[in-house]
Structures are given as C-alpha cells and as structure tokens.
N, C-alpha and C positions, 0 to 999 in steps of 0.2 A: 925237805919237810917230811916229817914221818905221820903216816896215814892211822887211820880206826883202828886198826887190825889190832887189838887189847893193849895200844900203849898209849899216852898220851899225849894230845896233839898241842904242841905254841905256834900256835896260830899267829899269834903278835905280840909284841913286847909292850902291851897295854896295861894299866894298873888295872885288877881283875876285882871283882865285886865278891863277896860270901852271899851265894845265892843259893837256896833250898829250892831244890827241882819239885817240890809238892807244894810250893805256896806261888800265888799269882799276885804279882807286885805292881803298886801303881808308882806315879811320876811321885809325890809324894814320900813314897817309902823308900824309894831308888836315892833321893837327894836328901834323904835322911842318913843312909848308909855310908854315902859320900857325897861331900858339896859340888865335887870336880866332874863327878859321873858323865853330868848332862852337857859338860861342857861343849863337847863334841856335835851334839844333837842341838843343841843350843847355835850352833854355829851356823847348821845345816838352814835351820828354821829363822835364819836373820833374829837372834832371843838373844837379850844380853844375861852370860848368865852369870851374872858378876851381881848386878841392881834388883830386886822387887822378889815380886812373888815369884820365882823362876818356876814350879811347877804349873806354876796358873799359865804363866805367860806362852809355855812352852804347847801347852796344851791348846791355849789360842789359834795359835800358827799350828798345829799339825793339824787341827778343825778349820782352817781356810782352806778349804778342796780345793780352788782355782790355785794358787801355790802351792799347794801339796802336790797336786796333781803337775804340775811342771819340774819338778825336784825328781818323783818318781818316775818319770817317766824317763829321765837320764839314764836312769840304771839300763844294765845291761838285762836279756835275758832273764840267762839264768840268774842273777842277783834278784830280780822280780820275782821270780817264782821262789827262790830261798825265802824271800819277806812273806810270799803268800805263805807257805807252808809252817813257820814260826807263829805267826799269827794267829792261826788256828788253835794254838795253844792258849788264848787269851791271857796273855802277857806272863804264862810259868816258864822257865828257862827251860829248855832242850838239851840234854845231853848232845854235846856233837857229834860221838858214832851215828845219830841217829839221822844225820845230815847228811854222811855219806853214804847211810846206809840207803836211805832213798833216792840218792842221786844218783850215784857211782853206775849204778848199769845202763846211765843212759848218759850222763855229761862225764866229760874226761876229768878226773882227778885232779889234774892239774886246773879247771876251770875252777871247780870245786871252790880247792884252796884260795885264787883268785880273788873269787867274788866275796869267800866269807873275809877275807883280810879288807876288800874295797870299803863293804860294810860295816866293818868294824874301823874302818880309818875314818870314811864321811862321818859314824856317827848316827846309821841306822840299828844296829844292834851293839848291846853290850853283852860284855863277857862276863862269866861267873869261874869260881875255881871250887875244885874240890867237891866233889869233880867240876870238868872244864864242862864248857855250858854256855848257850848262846839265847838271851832273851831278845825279845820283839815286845816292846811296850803294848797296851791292849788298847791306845788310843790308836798306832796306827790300826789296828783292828776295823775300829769305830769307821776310821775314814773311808780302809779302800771298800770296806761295804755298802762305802754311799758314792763309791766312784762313778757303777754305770749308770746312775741318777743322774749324778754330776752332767756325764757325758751324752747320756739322750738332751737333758737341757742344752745345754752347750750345741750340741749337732745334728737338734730335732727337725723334722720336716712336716709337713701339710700337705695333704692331695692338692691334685690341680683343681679340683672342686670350687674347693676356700675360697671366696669371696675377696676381692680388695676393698682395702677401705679408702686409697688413694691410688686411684689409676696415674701421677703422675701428669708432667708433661703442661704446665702453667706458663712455663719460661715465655712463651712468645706472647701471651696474654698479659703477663706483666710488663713485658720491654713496652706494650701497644700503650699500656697507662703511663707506666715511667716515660714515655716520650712525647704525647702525650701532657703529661702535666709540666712538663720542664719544658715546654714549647708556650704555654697558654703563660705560666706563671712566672718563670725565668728566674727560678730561686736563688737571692743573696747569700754570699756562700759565710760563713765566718771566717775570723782570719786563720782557722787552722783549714780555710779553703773545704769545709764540715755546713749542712745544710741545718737550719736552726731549728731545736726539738718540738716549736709548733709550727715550721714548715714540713717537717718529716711526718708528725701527726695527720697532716691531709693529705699526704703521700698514702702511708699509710693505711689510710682507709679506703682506697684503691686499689689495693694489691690484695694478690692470696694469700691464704697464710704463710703459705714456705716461703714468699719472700718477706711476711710481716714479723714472725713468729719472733718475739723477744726482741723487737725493734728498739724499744724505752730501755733494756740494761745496757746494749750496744751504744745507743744514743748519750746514756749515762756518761760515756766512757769518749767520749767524739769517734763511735766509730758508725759506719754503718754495717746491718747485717750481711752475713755472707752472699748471699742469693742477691739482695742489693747490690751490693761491691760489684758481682758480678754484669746485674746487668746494664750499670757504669758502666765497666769494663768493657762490655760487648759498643755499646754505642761509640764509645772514645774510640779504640779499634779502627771502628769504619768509619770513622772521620767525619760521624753523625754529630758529634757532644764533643764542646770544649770550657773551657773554663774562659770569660771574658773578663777583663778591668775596664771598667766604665771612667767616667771623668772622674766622678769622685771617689777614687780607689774602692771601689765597690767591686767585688769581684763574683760572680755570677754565672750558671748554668745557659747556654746557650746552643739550640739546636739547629744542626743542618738541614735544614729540610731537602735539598735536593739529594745530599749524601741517603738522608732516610727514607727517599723515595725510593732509590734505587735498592734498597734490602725489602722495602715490605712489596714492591712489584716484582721481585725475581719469585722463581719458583720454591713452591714449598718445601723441595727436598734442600738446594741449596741453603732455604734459610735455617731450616735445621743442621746444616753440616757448619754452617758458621757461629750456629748458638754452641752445638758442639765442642767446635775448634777451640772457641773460649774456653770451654769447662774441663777439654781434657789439657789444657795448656796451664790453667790452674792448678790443677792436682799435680803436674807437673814439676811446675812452681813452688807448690807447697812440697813435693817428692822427691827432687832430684831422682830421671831411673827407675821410675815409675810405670811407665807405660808398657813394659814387655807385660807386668801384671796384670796389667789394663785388660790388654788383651787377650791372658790367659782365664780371665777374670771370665769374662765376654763369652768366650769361646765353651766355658766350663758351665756355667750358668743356661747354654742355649742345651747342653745336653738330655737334661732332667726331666725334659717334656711335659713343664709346664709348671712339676712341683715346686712348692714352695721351702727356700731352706734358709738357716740363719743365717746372719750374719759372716760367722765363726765361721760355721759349717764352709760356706762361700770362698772365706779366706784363709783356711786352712788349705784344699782343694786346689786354689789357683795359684798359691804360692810358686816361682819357679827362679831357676839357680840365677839368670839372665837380668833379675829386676832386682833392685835396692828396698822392696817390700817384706818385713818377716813378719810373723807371727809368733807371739812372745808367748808359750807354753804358762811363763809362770802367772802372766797375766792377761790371761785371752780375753777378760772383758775387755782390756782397753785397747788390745787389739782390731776387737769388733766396732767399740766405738770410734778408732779413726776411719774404719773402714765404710762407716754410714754415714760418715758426719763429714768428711773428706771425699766419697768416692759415690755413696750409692743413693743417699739423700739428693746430692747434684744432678746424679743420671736419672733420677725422678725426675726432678724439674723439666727436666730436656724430654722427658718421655720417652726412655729405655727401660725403666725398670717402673715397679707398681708395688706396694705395699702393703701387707695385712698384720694380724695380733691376733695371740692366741695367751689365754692362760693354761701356764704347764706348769705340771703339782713339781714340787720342790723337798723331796725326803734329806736333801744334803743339808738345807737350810732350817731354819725355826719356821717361816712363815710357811703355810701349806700352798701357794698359787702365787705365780709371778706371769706380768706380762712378758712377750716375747715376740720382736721383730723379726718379723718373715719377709721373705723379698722373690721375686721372678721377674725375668725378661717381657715387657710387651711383644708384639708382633714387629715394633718399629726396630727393638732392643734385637730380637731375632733377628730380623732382616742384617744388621751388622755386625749381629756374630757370624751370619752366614758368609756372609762377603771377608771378614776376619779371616775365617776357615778356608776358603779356597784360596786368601792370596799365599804366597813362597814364604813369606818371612810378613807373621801376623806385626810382629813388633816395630817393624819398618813401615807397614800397613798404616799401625795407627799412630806413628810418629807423624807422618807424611800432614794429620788432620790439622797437628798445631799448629803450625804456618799454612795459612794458603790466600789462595787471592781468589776471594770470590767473583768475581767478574773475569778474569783470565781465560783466554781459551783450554789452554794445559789442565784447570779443575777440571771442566766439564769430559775432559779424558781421560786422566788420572782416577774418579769418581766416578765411570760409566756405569760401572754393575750395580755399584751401592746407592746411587740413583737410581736406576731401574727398579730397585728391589725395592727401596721405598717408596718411588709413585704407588707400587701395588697393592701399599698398606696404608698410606696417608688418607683421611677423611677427602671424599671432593672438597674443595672449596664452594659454596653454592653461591646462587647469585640470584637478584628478585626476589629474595626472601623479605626484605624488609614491613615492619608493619608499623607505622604509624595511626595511634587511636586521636580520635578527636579533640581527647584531657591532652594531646601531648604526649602522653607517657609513649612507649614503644617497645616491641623485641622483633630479635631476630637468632636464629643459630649461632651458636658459637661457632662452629666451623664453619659461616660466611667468610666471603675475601676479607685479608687481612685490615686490606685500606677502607672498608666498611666501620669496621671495629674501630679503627683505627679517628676516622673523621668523627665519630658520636662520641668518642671519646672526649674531642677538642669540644666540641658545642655541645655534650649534654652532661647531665649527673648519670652514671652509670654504675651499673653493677654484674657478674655474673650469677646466674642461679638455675645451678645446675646443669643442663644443656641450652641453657639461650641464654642472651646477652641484652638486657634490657635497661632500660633508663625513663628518665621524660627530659625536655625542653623543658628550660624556665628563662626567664628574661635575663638574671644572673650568671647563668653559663651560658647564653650566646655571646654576650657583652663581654663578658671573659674572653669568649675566643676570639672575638674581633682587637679585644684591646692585646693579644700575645701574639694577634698578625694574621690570620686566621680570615679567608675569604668569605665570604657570606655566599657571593656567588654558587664555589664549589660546594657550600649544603645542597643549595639547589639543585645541582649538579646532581648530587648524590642521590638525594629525595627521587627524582627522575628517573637517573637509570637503576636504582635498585630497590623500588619499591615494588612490591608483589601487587598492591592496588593503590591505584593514587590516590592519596591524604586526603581527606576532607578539605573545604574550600579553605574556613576558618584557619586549618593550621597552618596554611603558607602564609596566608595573610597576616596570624599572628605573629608570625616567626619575619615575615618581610616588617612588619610594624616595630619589634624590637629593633632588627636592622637596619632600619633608618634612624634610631636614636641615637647611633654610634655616629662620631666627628663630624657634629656639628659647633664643637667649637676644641681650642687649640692652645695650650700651655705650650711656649717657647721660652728661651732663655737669652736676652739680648742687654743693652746697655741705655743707659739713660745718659743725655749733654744736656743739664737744666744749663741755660741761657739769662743774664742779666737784663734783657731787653725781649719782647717778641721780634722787635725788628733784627736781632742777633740773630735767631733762630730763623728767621726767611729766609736773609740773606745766606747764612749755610744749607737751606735746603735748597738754595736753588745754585749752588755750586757742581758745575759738574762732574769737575776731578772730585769730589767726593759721593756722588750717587750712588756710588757702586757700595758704599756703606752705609749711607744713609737709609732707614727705613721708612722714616717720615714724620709728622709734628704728633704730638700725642696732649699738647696741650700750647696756651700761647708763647710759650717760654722754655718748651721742652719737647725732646727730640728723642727719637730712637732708634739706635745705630749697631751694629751686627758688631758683635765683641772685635771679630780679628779687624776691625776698623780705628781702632782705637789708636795706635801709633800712628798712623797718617794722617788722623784728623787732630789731634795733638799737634804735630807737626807745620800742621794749618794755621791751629788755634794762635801756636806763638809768632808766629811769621804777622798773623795778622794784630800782632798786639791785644789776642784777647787770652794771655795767659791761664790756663785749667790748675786748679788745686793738684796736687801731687797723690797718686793713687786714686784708689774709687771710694766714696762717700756712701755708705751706707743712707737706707730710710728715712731715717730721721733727720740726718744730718742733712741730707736734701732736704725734706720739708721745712726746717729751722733756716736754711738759704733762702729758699724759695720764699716764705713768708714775712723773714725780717726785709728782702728785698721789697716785698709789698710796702709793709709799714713804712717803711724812709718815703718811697713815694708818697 
C-alpha cells in the first residue's frame, strides 16, 4: 500500500462518492448522490436499506445510544479514535494525508491503514474521490457527544448516604402467611392443579407486595407470581406442602404441620440458608452456570462500602470467564433487566440486598429525568460475601447452598462461619412482647419468634405495618382455624407464654366462648337400608355378624350403615330372601318407596 507521502492512497476497491472537502453533507444528500452509499452503514445499524425512508431510518438507529454504543465499542483503538477525530469535522470529508498526518508519529502505519480499510469495510466511513477523502456522517457526531451521558446513566452510583426505599428480606414473613392460609383454608386447586383467581385474591391480600405485585396478569395466564412459585417451591422442598385428591377428585393444597414445625423451630440462620438454597437453585434453573457469577456478584458488591450502584454497573463488574452470564453491550438495558428481575429482586426478598431510586437527567434522550434502580448489600448480604471471600473456590462455595439438608449434621459444618457471621447480624428474636387490648385487636414486633407470627396468623386477621405485626381476633377467624384443624388449646398456650401482660379477663373468656361453638354437631357421609316393614329393620339391627356396619335405626323402617358395609349386608339381604334394588337410590326415589309403601298399608 502506498502511504501520504504526495501520492495517492486506494485504500479500497469501494465505489467512491464525488465529495467537496468545503461542504458538510447530511444522510440525505449522501443517499441522494448514491442510493447504494448507506448500504453498508445500513448493515451496520440492523436498517434495511433497500424499503422506506432509509435516511430517516438510519438515523433512528445511530440515535439509539444503547446500540450504538455496543457496535462502537467493538472497534479497535485506534479505529475509535480515527471516528473521534473525523467527526470533529461535522460530517465535511477529510482529505486522507490528513489521517496520517495525525497519526503516523504515534500508531504504526500499518495500523493506520488497517483501521481506515476495517472502517470503510463495516460501513463507518465513506470514501470521496478526487481528491480521495474520508467522511464521518455528523449524526455520529450527535451520538458519541451524548455517549458520557449515556454512560453515567448506565453506571451511575449514590453515596452510602441514600436512603432505602425497600430494605428487602419479606421472604419469611410471607412463607408464615402462605402457610398459614393453605393450613386454615386447604385451597381446591383447578384442574391445571392452578389455585382459583378468588382464592388467590385472599391470599393475596396477606402478603407483601414483592410477593403480590401483578398477581391478577399472572393469574390471567394460570400462573402464579414468581415470589409466589417460590414460596411453593420452598414449602414442597421440605416436605411441608403437597398436592392431595380427595374422594371426589378434588385436588387441593395440604400442609404438613409436623414437617413445618421443624423449619419455623430451627434457628434463624438455618432458616435463611434454606430460603436461600431455593432462590439460588432457581436462578440456577432459570441459568444453567450461573452461580460462579453469583458469587462474583456477591463478592463485588460487598466491595463499595456501602454505595449504591446500578444494575448495569453491578453486572458489567461481576461478569467472569467461569459463568454462562454476559452482558450484551448492544442491549444493556435488558441485560440489567434480567439481572433484577432474575437475580437481585429475589435476593431482596431473602434480605441480601436493599433498594433505592434516584432521578438522573437524560441529555441522550428527549425526556429530561428518568427513574433509576440502585441496589447494595444489607449486613446479612455482607456477612456472605464475606464468607464467599474467604472460602478457596467462592463458586464451589455457593454451589454447595443448592442442595443441602437442613437438618443433617454435615450442614451445620459445612455452614459453621457463615452461621456464625450471621447470628451477628440477624434481629434477636424477642419473646413476651405480645400485647393483647381488650377490643381484641393486638401487636407485637415483627422480629418476635417465628411461631408467634406464625400461630395469629392461623386464628387472627392480620397484617404487617411497618415494624410490628398486628391484627384483632374475631369470631370468623378463630372458627376458621379450628375448622383447617388448628387447636384452641395451643392459642392458649401462646396467650400465656408470650404475652408481655395478661389479657384482660373478657378476652380469654371471649375467645374461650367462640371456642366452644366449634363441633358441636357433625356432617358424615354414610348410607341409608330403607326396610319394607319396621320389624325388617329390628330384626337386622340386631344381627350381629352385621354390627360392625350397622350404625343404627334412624327411623322405623330405616337404618344407617357405614358405606364399606354395603357388600356384606347385600349378601345378607339375599340369603335372607329380602332382595335390595340393584345400585343406590337417590332422595327421592327413597321417599316415593317409603311412602307408596305407606299408602298400600
């Protein structure tokens, strides 16, 4: 290739433009010249340039910064800095001596050449002749001036100052209601084994938002929400929650209570390592390959000492060779949206991480102020990055969490430091705080034992607000929780040992007074033998090979006998020559027996 030196350079065997070095030409007048020009640039910028307005369009796409700035940022070096220096010229062509003249004493020649040919092959500069001459459109102008706009958006942060607007960390607050109301209520499930959109609605209104939040479009769809799914997911797991079929193919939510005793009496660190173990075994799921990022995640985040930083920022930083997580330059918003929506939204729940929002002005954009997601570690989120950091291999570290057996001796080994480190962060659990007022109503802390929470759940209307945990007693929700199985005794129990003063007289006495309304009387499902005679029906009650199914007379001519009886006493029936109709007789069809049998007598 022959260099500047007063001859002229063929740079590339490209069809060359008739451009005037004293005139500054838009997309427009370029694709006026030649239709084929932009083809290249058209290429670059996903633009067909074949259909529409191709100036307009083209211009579209080099004005989408988040794409432009992924395209641009391929380039090499020095090819960056050629497009800065052209640019400058607000889109007049450049004689080329003038390219090497700025370059040549500091990039090799050969680079030179390189980069102006790469440029001119993608589709970032076009060529003039006569003289030879390299233009830079003045729209890229426009963009990379709004680049470091772009990029503070994209990778801005917030003192540790900044206030949260969601400290996170509901997850176990929700599990106490979802289990809770699927104990008391035992919701029928539909046949896509899907809870029905005005059993979800009382759910619903039980929970926090992060597990509420757009429940009615999921539910639209027979799905439940993610945070939902989840804390499914967690109870199924521990062999708390299964799916039961009933007689009449009814299939329905039913809880373990002994399984669920055993998660809400363990200690609070374990029960966070197993709400954990779910969420990072889901993103998992959702990730294949995921977790080395997890943990670079973690680890990266505990550095910052406290600032607050995007999304972007967060997942650009932890990105590392060893995980199947990238981050897509040309599309970094939707990068950040899996990463909150998948990864850092959930570690909220669990109470790792905490949330804030800031508006930051927008010069790339039309509108002047955009909200923007900000994120940090809690103290609990700290405590396991710190434990990340010290073990040998962080990404074996937090692989280890997805599987484990909470009750195993080997956990509480395995887990020694990263328990330790979070007893030292975790809320006490208090105890004796309870307060009961005379109307019934009541609070107590949110950080009481879990099984506190847990029991006013079952027998009261409850709600959280703010840092305590309140409700009242009504006659409606003790009855409820006696009829989903729910001792009366154990309120007692509770009332007792963790009330900060004993209750007024009235409230035991009214809450003992509902509780004696419950079973005093008894819906069974048994079978009817209407009898042609009363003497028929004596004489089989007092047979003894049939007692055992026999229940007893219920009328002078009628008898009631335990279903799985029914073949044996059939069996009777015909031996004794008192022949039974074939199948069972509905209502009616008995009472039209029974009373034409009257009539004839």
């Amino acid at each position: 290739m022959k260099h500047w030196q007063g001859k002229e350079w063929g740079i590339l065997p490209n069809k060359k433009l008739s451009l005037r070095l004293d005139h500054a030409y838009t997309l427009e007048e370029i694709y006026a010249l030649n239709k084929t020009a932009l083809n290249k640039m058209c290429w670059l910028f996903d633009v067909s340039g074949w259909v529409g307005n191709v100036p307009k369009l083209l211009r579209e796409a080099i004005f989408h910064i988040p794409r432009f700035a992924g395209v641009y940022h391929e380039l090499r070096e020095e090819e960056q800095s050629i497009m800065a220096f052209l640019c400058e010229f607000a889109g007049k062509p450049v004689a080329i001596n003038q390219i090497y003249e700025k370059y040549s004493s500091t990039v090799p020649v050969k680079k030179i050449d390189a980069a102006v040919t790469d440029l001119l092959q993608k589709g970032w500069l076009l060529e003039g002749q006569m003289p030879q001459s390299l233009l830079a459109i003045p729209d890229f102008k426009k963009t990379l001036d709004k680049m470091s706009a772009f990029y503070y958006f994209l990778e801005a942060q917030l003192p540790a100052t900044h206030s949260a607007i969601d400290s996170g960390g509901q997850s176990l607050a929700d599990l106490i209601e979802l289990s809770a109301f699927l104990y008391i209520e035992k919701p029928k499930l539909t046949v896509k084994k899907f809870m029905a959109k005005s059993v979800l609605r009382r759910l619903m209104s039980r929970l926090s938002s992060a597990a509420a939040d757009e429940w009615e479009e999921a539910a639209d769809e027979n799905l439940y929400t993610n945070m939902t799914r989840m804390l499914l997911g967690i109870l199924q797991e521990m062999g708390a929650l299964k799916v039961v079929v009933d007689k009449g193919d009814y299939c329905y939510y039913q809880l373990n209570g002994e399984k669920w005793d055993d998660f809400i009496f363990s200690p609070a660190s374990h029960r966070l390592l197993y709400i954990l173990s779910w969420q990072i075994s889901r993103i998992q799921y959702h990730k294949g390959g995921s977790l080395p990022f997890i943990a670079n995640l973690l680890k990266y985040a505990a550095k910052v000492n406290g600032t607050w930083l995007t999304g972007a920022s967060l997942m650009m930083k932890s990105i590392t060779d060893e995980s199947s997580v990238l981050f897509h330059d040309k599309d970094p918003f939707s990068s950040e949206e899996w990463l909150e929506a998948v990864v850092l939204e959930p570690f909220m729940y669990c109470g790792l991480f905490e949330k804030t929002t800031a508006e930051l002005p927008t010069q790339w954009l039309m509108e002047g102020k955009m909200p923007r997601n900000f994120w940090r570690l809690t103290p609990l989120g700290l405590a396991l990055a710190e434990w990340l950091a010290e073990e040998k291999d962080p990404g074996k570290a937090i692989s280890q969490m997805v599987k484990i057996d909470l009750y195993h001796k080997d956990t509480e080994v395995i887990f020694a430091l990263l328990f330790d480190k979070w007893r030292q962060v975790l809320p006490i659990e208090l105890e004796q705080q309870l307060i009961i007022q005379p109307d019934l109503s009541f609070f107590v802390p949110k950080n009481v034992s879990p099984y506190v929470v847990w029991m006013l759940s079952v027998f009261a209307e409850t709600q959280v607000q703010d840092y305590v945990y309140q409700g009242e007693f009504t006659r409606s929700s003790v009855l409820r929780a006696l009829k989903g199985g729910a001792s009366v005794d154990d309120l007692f129990a509770l009332i007792a040992d963790h009330s900060k003063v004993p209750p007024a007289e009235n409230v035991l006495c009214t809450l003992q007074q509902w509780a004696t309304a419950y079973d005093k009387t008894l819906f069974s499902r048994a079978m009817i033998l209407a009898c042609d005679t009363p003497e028929m029906a004596t004489e089989i009650l007092a047979q003894s090979k049939l007692s055992n199914w026999v229940i007893g007379l219920v009328g002078p001519q009628v008898l009631l006998i335990k279903p799985d009886g029914e073949g044996a006493i059939r069996k009777w029936l015909e031996k004794k020559n008192w022949v039974p109709r074939p199948g069972v007789t509905a209502g009616e069809g008995l009472y039209t027996w029974l009373t034409a049998g009257k009539n004839e007598k």
